[in-house]
N, CA, C and O atoms as a Tripos MOL2 file, in Angstrom:
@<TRIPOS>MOLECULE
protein
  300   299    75     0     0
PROTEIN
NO_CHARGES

@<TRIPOS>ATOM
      1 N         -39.2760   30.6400  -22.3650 N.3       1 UNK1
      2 CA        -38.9700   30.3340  -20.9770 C.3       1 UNK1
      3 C         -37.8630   29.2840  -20.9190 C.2       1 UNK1
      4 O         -37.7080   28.3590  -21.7160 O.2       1 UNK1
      5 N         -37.0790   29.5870  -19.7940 N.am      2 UNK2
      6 CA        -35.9380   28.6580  -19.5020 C.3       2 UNK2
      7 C         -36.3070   26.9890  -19.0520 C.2       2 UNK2
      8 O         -36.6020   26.7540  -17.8810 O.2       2 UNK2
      9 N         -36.2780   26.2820  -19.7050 N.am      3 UNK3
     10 CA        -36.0870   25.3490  -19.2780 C.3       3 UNK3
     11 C         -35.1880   24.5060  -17.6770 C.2       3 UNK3
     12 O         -34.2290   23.7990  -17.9840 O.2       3 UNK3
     13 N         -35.4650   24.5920  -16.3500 N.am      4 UNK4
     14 CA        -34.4370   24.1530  -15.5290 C.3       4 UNK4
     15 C         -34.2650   22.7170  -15.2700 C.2       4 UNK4
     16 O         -33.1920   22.2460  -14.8940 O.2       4 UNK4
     17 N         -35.6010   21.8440  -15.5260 N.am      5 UNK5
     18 CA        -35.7350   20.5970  -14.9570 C.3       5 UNK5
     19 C         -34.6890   19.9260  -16.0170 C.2       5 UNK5
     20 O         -34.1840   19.0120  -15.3650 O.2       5 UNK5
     21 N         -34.1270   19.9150  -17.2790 N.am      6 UNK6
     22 CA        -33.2000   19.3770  -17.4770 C.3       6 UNK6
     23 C         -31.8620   18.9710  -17.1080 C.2       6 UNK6
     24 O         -31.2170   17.9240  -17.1670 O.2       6 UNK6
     25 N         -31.5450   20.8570  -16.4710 N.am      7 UNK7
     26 CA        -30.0560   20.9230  -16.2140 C.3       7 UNK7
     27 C         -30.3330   20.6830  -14.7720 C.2       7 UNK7
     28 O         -29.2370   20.7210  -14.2150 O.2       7 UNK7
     29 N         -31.1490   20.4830  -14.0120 N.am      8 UNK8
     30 CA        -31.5170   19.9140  -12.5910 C.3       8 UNK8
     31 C         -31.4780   18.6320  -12.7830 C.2       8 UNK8
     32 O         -30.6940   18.2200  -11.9280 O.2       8 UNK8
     33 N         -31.9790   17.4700  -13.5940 N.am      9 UNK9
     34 CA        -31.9140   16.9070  -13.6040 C.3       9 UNK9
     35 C         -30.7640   16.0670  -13.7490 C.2       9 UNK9
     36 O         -30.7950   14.9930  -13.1490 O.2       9 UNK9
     37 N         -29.7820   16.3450  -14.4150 N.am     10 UNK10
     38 CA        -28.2220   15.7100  -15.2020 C.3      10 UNK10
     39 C         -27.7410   16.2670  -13.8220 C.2      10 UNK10
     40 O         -27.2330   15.4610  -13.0420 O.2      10 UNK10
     41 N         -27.8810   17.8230  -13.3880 N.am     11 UNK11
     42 CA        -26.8820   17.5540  -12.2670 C.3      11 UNK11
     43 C         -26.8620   17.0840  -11.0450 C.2      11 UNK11
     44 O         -25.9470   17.1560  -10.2250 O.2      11 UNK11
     45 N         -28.1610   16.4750  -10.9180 N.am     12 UNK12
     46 CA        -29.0740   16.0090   -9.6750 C.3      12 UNK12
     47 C         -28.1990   14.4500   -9.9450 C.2      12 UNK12
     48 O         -27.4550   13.8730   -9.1520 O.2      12 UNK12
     49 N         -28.4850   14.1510  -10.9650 N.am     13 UNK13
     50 CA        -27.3570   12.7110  -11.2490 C.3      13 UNK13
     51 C         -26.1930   12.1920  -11.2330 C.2      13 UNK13
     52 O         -25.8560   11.0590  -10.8900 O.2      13 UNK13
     53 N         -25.3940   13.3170  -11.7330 N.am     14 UNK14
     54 CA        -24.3510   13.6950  -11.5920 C.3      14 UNK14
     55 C         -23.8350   13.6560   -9.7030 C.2      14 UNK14
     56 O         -23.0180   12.9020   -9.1730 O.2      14 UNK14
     57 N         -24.4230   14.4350   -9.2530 N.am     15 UNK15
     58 CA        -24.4470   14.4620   -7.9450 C.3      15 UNK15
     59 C         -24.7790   13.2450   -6.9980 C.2      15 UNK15
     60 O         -23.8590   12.9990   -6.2180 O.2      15 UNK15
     61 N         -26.0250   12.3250   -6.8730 N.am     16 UNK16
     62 CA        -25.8410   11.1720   -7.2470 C.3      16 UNK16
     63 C         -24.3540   10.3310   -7.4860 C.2      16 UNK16
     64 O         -23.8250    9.8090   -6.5040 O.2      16 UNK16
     65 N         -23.8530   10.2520   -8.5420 N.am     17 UNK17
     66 CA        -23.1780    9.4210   -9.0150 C.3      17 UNK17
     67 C         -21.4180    9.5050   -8.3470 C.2      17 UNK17
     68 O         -20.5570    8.6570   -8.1180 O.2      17 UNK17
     69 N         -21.5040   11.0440   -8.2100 N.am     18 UNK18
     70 CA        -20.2160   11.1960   -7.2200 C.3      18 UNK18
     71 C         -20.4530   10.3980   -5.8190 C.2      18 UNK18
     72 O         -19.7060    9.4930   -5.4480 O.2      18 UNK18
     73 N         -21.4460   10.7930   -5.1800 N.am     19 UNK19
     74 CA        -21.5960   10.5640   -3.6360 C.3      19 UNK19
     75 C         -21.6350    8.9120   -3.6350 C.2      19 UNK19
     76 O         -21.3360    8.1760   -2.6950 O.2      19 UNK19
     77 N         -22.0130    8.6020   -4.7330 N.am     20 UNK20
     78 CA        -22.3900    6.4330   -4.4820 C.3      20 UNK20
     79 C         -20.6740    6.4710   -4.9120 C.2      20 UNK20
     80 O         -20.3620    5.3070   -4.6630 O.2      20 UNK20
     81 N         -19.7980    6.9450   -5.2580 N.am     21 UNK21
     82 CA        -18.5000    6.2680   -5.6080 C.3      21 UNK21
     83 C         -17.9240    6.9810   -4.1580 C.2      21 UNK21
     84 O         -17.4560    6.1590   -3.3710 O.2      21 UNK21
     85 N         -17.9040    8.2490   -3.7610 N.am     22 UNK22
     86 CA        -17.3870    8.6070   -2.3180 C.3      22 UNK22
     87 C         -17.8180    7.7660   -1.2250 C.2      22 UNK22
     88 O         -16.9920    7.5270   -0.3440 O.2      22 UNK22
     89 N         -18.9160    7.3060   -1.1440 N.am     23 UNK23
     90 CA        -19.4210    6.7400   -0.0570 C.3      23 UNK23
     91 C         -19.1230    5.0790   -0.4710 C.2      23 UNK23
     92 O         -19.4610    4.2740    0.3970 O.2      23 UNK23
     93 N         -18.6190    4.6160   -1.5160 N.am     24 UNK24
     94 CA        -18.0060    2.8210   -1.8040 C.3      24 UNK24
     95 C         -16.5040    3.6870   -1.0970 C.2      24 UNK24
     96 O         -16.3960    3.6850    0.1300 O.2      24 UNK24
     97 N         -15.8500    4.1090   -1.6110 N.am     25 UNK25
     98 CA        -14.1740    4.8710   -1.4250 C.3      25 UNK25
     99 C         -14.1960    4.2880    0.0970 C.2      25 UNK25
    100 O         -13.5800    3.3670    0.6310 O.2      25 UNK25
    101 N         -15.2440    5.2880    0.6060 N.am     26 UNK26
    102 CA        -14.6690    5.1620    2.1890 C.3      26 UNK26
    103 C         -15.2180    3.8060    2.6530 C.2      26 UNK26
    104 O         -14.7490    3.6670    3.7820 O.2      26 UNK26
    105 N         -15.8710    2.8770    2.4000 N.am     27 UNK27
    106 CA        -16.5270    1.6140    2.5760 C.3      27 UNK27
    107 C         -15.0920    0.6720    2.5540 C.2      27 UNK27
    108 O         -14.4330    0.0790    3.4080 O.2      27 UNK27
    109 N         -15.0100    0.8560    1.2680 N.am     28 UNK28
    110 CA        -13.7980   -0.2330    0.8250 C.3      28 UNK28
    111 C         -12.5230    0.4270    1.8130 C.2      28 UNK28
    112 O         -12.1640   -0.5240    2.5070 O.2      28 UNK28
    113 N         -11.9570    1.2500    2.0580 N.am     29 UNK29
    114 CA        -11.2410    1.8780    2.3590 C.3      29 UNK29
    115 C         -11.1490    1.2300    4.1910 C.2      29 UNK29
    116 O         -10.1820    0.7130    4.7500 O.2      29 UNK29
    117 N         -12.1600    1.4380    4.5950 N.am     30 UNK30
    118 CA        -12.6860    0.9200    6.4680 C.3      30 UNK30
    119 C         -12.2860   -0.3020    6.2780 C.2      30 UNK30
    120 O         -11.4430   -0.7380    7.0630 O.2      30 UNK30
    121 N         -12.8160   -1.2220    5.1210 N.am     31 UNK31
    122 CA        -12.9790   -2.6560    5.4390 C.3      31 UNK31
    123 C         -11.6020   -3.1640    4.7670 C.2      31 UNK31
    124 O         -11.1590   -4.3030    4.9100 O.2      31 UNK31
    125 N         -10.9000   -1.9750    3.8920 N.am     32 UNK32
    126 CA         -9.4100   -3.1690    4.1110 C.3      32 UNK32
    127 C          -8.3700   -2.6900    5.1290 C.2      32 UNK32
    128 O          -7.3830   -3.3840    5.3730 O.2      32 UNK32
    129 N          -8.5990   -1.4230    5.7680 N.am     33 UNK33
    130 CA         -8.1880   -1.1620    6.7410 C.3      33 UNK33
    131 C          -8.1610   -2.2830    8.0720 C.2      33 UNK33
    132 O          -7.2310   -2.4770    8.8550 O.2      33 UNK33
    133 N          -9.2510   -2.8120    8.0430 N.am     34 UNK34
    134 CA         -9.6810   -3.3200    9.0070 C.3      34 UNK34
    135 C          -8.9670   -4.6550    8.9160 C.2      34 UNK34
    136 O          -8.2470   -5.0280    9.8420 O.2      34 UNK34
    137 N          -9.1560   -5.4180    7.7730 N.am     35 UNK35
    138 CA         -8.3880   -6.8620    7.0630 C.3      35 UNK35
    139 C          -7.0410   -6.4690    7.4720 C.2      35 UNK35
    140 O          -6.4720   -7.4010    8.0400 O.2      35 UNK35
    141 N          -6.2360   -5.2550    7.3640 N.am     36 UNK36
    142 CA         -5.1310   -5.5800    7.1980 C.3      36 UNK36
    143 C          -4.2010   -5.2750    7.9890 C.2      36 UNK36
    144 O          -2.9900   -5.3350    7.7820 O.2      36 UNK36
    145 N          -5.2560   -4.6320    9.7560 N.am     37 UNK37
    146 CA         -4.8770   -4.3160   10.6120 C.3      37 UNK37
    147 C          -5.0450   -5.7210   11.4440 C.2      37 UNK37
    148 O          -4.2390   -5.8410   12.3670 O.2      37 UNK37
    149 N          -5.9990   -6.8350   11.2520 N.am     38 UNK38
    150 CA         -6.4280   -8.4310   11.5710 C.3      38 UNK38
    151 C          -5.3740   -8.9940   11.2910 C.2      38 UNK38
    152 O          -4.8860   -9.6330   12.2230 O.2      38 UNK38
    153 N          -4.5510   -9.0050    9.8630 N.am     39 UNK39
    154 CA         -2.9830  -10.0180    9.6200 C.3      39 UNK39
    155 C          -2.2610   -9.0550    9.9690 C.2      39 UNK39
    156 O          -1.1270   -9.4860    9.7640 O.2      39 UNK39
    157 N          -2.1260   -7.5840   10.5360 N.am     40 UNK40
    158 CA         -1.0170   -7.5110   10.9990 C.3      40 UNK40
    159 C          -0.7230   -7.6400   12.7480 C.2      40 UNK40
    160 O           0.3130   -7.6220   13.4120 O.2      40 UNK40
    161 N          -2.1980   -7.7780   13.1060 N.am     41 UNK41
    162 CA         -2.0530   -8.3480   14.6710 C.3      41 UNK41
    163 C          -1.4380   -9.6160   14.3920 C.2      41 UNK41
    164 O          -0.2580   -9.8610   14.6440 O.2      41 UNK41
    165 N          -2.6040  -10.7700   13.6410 N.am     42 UNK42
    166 CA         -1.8660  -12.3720   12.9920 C.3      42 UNK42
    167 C          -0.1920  -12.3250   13.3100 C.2      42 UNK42
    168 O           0.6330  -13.0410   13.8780 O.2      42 UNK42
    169 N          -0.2150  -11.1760   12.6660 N.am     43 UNK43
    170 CA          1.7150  -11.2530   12.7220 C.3      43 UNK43
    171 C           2.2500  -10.8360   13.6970 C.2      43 UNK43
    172 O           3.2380  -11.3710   14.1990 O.2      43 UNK43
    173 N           1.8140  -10.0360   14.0370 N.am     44 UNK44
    174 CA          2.6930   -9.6100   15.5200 C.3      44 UNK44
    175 C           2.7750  -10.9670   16.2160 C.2      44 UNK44
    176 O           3.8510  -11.5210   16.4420 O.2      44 UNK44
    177 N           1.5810  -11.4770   16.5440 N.am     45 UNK45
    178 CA          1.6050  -12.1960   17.8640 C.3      45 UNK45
    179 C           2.4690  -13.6130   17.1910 C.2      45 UNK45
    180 O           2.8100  -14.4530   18.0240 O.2      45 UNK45
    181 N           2.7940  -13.8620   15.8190 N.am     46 UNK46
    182 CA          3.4490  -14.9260   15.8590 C.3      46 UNK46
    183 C           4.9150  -14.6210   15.6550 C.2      46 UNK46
    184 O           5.7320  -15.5170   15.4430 O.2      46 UNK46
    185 N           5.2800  -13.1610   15.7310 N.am     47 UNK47
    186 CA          6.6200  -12.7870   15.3790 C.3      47 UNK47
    187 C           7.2950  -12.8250   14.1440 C.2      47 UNK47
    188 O           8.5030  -12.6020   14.0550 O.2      47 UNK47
    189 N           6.3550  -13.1790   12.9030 N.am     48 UNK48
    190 CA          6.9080  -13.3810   11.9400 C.3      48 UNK48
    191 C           7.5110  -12.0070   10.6470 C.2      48 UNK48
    192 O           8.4160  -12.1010    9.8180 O.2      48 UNK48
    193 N           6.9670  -11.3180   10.8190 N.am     49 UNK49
    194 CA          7.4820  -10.3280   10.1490 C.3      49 UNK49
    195 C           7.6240   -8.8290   10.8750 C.2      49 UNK49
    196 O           7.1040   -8.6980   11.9840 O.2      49 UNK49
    197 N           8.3850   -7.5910   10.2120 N.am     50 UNK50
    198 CA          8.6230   -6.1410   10.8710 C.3      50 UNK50
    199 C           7.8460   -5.6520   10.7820 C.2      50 UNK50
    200 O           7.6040   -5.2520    9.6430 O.2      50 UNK50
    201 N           6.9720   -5.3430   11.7660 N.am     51 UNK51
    202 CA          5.1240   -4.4510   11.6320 C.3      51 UNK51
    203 C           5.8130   -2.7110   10.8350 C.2      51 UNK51
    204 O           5.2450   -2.0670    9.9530 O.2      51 UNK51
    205 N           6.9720   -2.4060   11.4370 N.am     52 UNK52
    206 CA          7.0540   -1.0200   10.3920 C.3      52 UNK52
    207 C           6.5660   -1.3020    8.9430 C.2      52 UNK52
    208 O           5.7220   -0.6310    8.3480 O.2      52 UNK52
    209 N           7.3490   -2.6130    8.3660 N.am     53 UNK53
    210 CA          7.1290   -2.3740    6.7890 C.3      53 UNK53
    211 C           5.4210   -2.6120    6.9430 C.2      53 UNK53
    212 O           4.5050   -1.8230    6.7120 O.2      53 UNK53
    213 N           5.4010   -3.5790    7.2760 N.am     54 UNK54
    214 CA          3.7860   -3.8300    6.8720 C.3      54 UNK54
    215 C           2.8230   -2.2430    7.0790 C.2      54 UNK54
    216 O           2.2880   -1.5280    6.2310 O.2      54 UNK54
    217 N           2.9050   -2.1280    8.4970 N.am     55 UNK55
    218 CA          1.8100   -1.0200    8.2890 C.3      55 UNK55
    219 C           2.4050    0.1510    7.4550 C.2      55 UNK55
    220 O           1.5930    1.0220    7.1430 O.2      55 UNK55
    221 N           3.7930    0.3270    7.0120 N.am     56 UNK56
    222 CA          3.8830    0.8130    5.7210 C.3      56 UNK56
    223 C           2.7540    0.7370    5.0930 C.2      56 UNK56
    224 O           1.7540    1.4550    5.1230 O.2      56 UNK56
    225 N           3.0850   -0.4600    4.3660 N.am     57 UNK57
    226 CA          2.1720   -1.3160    3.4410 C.3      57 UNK57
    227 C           0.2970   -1.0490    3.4280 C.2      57 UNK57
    228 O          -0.6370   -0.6180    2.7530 O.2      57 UNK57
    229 N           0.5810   -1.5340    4.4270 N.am     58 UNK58
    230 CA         -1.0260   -1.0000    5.1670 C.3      58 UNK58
    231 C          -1.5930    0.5920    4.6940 C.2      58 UNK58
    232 O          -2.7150    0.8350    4.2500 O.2      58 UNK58
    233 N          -0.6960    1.3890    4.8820 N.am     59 UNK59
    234 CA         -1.1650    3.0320    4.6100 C.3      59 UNK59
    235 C          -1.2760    3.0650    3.5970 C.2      59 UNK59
    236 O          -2.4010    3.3110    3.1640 O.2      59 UNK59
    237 N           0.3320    2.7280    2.2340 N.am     60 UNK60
    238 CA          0.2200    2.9490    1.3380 C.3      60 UNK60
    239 C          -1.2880    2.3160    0.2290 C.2      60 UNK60
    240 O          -1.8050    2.8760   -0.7380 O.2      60 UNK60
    241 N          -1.5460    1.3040    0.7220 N.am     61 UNK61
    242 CA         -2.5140    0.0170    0.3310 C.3      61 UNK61
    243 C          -3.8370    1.2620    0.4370 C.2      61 UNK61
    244 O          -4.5240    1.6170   -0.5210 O.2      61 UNK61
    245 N          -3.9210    1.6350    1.4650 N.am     62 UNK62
    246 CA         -5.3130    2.3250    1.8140 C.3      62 UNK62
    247 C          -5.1990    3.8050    0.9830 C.2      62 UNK62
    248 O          -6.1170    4.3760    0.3950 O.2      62 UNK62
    249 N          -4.0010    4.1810    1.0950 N.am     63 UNK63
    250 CA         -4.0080    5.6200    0.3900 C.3      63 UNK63
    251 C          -4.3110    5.6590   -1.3340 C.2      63 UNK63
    252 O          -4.8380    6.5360   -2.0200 O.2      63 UNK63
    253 N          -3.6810    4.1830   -1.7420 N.am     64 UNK64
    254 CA         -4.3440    4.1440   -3.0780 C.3      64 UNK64
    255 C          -5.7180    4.0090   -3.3820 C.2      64 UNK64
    256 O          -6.2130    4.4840   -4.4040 O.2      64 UNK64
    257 N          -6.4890    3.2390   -2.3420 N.am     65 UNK65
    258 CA         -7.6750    3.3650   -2.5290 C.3      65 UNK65
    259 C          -8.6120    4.5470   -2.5040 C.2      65 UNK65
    260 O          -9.7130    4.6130   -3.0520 O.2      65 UNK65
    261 N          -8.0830    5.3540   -1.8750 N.am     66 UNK66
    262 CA         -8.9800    6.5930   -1.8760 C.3      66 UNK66
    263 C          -8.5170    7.0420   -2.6020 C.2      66 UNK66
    264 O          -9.4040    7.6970   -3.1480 O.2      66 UNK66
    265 N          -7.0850    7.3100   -3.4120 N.am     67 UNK67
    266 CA         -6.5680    8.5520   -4.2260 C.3      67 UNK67
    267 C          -7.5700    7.7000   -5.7240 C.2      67 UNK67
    268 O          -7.8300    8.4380   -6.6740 O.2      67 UNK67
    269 N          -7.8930    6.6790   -5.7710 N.am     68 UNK68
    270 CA         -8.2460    5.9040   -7.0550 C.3      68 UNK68
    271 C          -9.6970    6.2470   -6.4480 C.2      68 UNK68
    272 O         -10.1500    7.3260   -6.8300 O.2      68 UNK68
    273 N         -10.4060    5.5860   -5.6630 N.am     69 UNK69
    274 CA        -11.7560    6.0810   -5.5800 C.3      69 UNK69
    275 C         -12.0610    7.9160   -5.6710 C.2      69 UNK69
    276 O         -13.2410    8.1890   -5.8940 O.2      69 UNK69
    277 N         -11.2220    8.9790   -5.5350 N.am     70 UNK70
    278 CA        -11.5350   10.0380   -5.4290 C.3      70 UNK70
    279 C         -10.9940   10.5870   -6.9640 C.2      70 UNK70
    280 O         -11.2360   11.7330   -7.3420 O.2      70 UNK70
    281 N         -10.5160    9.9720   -7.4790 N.am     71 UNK71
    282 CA        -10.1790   10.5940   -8.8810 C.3      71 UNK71
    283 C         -11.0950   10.3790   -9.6970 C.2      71 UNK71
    284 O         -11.5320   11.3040  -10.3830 O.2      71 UNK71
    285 N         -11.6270    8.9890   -9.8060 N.am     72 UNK72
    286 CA        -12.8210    8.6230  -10.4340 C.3      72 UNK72
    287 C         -13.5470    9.5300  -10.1370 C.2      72 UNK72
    288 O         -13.5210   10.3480  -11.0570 O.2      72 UNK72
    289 N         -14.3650    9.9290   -9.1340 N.am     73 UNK73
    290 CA        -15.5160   10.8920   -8.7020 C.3      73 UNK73
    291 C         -15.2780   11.8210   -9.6920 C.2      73 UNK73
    292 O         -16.2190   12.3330  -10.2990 O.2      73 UNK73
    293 N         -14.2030   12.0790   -9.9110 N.am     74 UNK74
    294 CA        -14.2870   13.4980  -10.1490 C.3      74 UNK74
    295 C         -13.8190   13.8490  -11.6920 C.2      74 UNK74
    296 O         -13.5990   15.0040  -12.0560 O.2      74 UNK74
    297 N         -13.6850   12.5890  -12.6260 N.am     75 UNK75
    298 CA        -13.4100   12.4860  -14.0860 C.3      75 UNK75
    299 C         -15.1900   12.3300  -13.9010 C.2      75 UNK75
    300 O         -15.9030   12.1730  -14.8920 O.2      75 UNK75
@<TRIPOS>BOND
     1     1     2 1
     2     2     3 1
     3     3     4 2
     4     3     5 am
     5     5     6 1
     6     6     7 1
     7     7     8 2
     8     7     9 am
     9     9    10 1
    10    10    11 1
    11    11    12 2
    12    11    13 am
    13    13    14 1
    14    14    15 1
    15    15    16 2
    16    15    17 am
    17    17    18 1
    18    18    19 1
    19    19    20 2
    20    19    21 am
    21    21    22 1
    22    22    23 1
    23    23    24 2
    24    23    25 am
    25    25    26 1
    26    26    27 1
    27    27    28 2
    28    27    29 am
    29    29    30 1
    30    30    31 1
    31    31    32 2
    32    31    33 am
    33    33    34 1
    34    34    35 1
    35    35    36 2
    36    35    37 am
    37    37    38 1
    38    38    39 1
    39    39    40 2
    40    39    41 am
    41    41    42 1
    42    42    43 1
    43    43    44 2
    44    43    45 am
    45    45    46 1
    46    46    47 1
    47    47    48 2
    48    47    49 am
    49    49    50 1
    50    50    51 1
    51    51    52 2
    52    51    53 am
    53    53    54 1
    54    54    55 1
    55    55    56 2
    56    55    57 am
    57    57    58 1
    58    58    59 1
    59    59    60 2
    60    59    61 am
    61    61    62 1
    62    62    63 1
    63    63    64 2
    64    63    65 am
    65    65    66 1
    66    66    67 1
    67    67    68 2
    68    67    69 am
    69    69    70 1
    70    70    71 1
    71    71    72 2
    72    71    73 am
    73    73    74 1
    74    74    75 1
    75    75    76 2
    76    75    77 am
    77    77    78 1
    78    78    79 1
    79    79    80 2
    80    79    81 am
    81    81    82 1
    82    82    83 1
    83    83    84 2
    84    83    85 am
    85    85    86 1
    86    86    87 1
    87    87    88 2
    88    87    89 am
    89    89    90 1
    90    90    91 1
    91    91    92 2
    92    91    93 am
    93    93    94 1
    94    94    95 1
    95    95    96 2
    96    95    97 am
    97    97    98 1
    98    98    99 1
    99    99   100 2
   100    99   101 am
   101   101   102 1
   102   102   103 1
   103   103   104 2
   104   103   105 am
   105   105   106 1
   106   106   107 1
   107   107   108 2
   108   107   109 am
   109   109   110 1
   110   110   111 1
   111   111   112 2
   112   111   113 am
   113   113   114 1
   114   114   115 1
   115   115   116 2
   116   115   117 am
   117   117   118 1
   118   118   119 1
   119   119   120 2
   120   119   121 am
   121   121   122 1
   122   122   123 1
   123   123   124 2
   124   123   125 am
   125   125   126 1
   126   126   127 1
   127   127   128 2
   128   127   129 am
   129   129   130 1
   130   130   131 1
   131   131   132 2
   132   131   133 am
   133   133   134 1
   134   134   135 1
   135   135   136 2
   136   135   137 am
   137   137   138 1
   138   138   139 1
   139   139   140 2
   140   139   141 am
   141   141   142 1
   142   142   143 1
   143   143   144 2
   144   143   145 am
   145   145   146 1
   146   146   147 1
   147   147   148 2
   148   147   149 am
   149   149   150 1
   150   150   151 1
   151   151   152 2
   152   151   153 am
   153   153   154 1
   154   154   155 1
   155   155   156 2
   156   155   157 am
   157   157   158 1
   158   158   159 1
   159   159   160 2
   160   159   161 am
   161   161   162 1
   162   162   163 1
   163   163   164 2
   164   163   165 am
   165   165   166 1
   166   166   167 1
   167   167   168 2
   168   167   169 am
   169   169   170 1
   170   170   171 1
   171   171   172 2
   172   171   173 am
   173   173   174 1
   174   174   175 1
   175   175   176 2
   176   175   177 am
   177   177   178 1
   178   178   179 1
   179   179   180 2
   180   179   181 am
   181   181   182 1
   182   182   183 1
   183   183   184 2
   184   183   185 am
   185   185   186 1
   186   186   187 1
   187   187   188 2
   188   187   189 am
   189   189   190 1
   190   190   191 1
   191   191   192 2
   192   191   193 am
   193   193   194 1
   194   194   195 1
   195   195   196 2
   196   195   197 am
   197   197   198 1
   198   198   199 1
   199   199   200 2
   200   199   201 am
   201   201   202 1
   202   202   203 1
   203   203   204 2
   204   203   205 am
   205   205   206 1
   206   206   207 1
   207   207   208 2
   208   207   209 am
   209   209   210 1
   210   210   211 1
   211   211   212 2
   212   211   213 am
   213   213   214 1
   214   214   215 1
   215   215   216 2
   216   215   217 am
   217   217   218 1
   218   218   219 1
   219   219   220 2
   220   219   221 am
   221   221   222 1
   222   222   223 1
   223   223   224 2
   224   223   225 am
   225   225   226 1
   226   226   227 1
   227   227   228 2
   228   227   229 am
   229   229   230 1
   230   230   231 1
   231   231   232 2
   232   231   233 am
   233   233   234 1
   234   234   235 1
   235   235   236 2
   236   235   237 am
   237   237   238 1
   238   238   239 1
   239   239   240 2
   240   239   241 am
   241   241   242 1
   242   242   243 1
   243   243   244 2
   244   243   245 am
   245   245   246 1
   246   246   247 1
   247   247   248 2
   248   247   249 am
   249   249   250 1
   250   250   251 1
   251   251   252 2
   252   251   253 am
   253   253   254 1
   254   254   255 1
   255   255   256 2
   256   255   257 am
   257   257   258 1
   258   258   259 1
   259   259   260 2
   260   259   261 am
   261   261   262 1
   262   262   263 1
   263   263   264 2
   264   263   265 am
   265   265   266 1
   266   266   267 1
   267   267   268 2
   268   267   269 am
   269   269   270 1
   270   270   271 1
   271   271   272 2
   272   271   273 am
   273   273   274 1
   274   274   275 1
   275   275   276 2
   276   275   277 am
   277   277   278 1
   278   278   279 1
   279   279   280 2
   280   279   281 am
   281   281   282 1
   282   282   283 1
   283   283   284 2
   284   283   285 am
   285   285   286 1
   286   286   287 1
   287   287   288 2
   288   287   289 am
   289   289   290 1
   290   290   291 1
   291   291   292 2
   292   291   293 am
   293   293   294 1
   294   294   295 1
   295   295   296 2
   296   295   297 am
   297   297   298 1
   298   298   299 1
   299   299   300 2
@<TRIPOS>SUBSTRUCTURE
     1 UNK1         2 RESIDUE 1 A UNK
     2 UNK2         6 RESIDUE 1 A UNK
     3 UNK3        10 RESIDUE 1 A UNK
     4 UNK4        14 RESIDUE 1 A UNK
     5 UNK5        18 RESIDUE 1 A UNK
     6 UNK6        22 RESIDUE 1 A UNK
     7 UNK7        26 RESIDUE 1 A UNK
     8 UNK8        30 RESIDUE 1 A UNK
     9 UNK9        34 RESIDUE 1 A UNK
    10 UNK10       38 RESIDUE 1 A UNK
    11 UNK11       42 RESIDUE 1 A UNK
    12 UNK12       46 RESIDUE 1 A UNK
    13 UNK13       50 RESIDUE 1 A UNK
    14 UNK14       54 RESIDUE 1 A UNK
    15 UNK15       58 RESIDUE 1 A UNK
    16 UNK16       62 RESIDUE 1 A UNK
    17 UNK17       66 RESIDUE 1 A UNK
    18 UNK18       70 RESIDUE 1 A UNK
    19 UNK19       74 RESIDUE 1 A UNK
    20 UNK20       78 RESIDUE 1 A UNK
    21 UNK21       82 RESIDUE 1 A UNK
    22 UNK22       86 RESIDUE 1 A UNK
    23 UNK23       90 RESIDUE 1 A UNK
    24 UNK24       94 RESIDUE 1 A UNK
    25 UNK25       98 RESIDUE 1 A UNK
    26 UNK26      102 RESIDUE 1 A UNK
    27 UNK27      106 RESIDUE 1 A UNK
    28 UNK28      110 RESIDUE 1 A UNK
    29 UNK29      114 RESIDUE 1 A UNK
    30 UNK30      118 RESIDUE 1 A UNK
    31 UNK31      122 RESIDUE 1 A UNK
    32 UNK32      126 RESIDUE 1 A UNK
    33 UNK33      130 RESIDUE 1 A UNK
    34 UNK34      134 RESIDUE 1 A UNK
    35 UNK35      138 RESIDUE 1 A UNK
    36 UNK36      142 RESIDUE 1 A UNK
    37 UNK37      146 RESIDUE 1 A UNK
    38 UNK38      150 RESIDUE 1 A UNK
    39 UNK39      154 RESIDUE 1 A UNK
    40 UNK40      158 RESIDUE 1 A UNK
    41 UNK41      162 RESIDUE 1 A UNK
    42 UNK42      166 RESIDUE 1 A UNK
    43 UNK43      170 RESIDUE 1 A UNK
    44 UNK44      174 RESIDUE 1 A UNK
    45 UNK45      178 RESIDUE 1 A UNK
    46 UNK46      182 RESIDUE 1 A UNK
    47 UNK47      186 RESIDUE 1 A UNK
    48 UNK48      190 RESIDUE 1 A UNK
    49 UNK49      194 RESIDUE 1 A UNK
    50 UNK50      198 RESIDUE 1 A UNK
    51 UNK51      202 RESIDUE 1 A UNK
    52 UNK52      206 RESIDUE 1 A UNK
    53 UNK53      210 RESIDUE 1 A UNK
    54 UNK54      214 RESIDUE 1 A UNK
    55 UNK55      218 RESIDUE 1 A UNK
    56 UNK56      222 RESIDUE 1 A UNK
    57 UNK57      226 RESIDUE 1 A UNK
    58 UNK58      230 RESIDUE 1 A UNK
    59 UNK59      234 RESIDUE 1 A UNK
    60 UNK60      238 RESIDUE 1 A UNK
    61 UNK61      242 RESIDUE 1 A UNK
    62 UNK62      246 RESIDUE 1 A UNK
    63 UNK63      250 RESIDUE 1 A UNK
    64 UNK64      254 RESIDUE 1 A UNK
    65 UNK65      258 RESIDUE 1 A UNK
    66 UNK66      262 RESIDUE 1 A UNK
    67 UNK67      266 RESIDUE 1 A UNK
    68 UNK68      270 RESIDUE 1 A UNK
    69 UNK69      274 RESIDUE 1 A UNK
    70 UNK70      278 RESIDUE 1 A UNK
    71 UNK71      282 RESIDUE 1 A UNK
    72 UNK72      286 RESIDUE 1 A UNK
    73 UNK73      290 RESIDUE 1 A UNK
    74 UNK74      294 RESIDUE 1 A UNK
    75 UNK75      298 RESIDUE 1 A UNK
């Protein structure tokens, strides 16, 4: 007889182990969104720097985090 509770088990973990790194991805992802939408109001209202580059900055900043949290998942 086949054994299933093994290969249920590893992939039950497996499964597991993706969803706790997808679900930090988008965590971390909200909360520096959030930080870095706070200094770029900071800045607006004191005029000190060009909000284009920053929220550049801002996207690119956030897009690494998910392209790095979603690669992991999936090595």
């Amino acid at each position: 007889m086949i054994d299933f509770t093994k290969d249920f088990t590893k992939d039950f973990r497996i499964a597991v182990f993706i969803a706790i790194i997808v679900i930090t991805t988008i965590i971390l992802g909200a909360i520096t969104e959030k930080v870095l939408r706070y200094f770029l109001y900071q800045k607006l209202n004191n005029k000190e720097y060009d909000p284009t580059g920053f929220k550049f900055l801002k996207h690119l900043i956030i897009m690494v985090i998910y392209i790095l949290g979603f690669a992991f998942a999936l090595i």
